[in-house]
C-alpha positions as CSV (number, residue, x, y, z in Angstrom):
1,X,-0.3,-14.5,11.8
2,X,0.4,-13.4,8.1
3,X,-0.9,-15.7,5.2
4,X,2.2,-14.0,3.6
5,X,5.8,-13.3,3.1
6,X,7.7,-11.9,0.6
7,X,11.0,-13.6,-0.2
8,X,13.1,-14.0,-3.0
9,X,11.6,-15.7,-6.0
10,X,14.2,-16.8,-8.2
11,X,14.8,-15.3,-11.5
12,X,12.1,-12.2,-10.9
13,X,13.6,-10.8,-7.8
14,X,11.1,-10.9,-4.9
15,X,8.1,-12.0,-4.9
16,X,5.2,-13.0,-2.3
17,X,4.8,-16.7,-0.8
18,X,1.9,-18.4,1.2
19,X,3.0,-18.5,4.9
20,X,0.2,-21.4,5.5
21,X,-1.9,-23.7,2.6
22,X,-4.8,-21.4,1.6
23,X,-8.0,-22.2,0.0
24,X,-9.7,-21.6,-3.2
25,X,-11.8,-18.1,-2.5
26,X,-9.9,-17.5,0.4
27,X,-9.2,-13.6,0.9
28,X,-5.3,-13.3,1.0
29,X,-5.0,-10.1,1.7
30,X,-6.8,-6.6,1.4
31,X,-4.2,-3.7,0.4
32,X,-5.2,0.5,1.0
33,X,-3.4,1.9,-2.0
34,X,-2.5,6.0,-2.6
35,X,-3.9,6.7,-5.7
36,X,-2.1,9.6,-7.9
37,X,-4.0,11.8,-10.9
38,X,-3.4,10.7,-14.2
39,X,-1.3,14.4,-14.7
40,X,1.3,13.1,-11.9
41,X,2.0,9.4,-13.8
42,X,4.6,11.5,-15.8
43,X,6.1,12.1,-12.7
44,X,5.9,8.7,-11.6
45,X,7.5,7.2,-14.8
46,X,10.8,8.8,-13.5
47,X,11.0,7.1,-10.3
48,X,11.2,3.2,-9.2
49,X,7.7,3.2,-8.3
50,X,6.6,3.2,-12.1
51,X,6.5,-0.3,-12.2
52,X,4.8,-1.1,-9.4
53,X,1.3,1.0,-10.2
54,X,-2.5,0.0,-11.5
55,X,-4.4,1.9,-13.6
56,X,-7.2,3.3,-11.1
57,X,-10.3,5.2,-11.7
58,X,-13.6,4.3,-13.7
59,X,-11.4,5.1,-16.9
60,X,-8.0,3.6,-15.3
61,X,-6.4,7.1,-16.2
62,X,-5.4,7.4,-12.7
63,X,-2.7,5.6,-11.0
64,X,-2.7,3.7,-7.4
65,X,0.7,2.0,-5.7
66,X,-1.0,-0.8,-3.0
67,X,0.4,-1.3,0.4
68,X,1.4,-4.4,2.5
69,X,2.5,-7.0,-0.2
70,X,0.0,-5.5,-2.7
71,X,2.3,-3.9,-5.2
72,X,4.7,-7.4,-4.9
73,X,2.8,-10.1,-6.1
74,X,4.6,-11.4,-9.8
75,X,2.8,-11.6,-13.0
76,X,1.8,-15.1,-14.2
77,X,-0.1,-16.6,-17.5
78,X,-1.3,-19.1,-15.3
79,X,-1.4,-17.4,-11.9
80,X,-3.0,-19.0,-8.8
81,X,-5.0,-15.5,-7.2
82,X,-6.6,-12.6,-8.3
83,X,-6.9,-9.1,-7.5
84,X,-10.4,-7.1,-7.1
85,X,-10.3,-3.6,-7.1
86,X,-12.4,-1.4,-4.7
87,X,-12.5,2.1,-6.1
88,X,-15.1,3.4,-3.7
89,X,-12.4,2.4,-0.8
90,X,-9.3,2.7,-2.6
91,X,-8.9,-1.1,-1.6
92,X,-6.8,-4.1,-3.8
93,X,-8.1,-7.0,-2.5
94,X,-6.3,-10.3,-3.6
95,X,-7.7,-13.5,-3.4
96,X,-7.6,-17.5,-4.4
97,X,-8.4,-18.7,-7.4
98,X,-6.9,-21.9,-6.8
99,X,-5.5,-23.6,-3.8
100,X,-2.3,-22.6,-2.8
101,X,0.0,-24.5,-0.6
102,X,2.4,-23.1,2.1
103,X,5.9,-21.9,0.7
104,X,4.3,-21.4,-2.7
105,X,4.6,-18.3,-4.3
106,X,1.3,-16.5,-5.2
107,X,0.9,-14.9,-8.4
108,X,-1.6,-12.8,-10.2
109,X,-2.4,-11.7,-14.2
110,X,-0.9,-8.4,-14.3
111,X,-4.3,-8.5,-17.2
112,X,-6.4,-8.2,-14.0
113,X,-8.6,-11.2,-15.8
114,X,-6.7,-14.7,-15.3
115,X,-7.8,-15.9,-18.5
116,X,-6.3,-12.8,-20.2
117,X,-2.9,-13.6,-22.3
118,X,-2.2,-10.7,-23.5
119,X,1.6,-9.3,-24.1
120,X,2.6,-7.6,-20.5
121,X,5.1,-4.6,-21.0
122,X,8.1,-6.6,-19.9
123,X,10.1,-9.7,-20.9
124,X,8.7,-13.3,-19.8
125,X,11.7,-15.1,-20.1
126,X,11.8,-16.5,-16.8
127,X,8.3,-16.6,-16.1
128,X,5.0,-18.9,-17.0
């Protein structure tokens, strides 16, 4: 079975939800991505996949869209998982940073760093 969905989340359009209560440090799920050159993001930036990409690469010049859920999960100030990049693999792994209860929706610090605030490139209104 899945440990998630993705359904509607209201006000941010869809979004991924806990299919069972998870655990603090549980391992949610683990995401291959397809990473592009950094001389193809200009490419990328005319298509609906833009805002869906990570920076990639030991200088995050390069770009990488995750599979399964990965590229899903909404931005949160106070979000309830994590993501861990494997470069080596070309892995997203995403994982609990707090418990998480089934139905809930699971969010992450489009910061990469929880405790990073900083200004996202899109409007918060609905959001924490």
């Amino acid at each position: 079975m899945s440990f998630v969905t993705v359904k509607d989340a209201p006000g941010k359009g869809r979004g991924v939800f806990a299919q069972k209560n998870l655990k603090k440090g549980e391992v949610i799920e683990t995401c291959p991505v397809i990473v592009l050159l950094a001389e193809e993001i200009d490419a990328l930036e005319l298509t609906q996949l833009y805002n869906y990409y990570f920076a990639w690469g030991p200088d995050s010049k390069d770009a990488a869209i995750a599979l399964g859920y990965g590229s899903l999960y909404n931005h949160s100030y106070t979000p309830n998982a994590r993501y861990y990049k494997d470069l080596d693999n070309s892995l997203i792994k995403y994982v609990c940073i707090t418990d998480i209860q089934k139905d809930e929706e699971i969010t992450i610090s489009y910061n990469c760093d929880p405790e990073d605030k900083s200004p996202v490139w899109f409007d918060l209104a609905s959001q924490k």
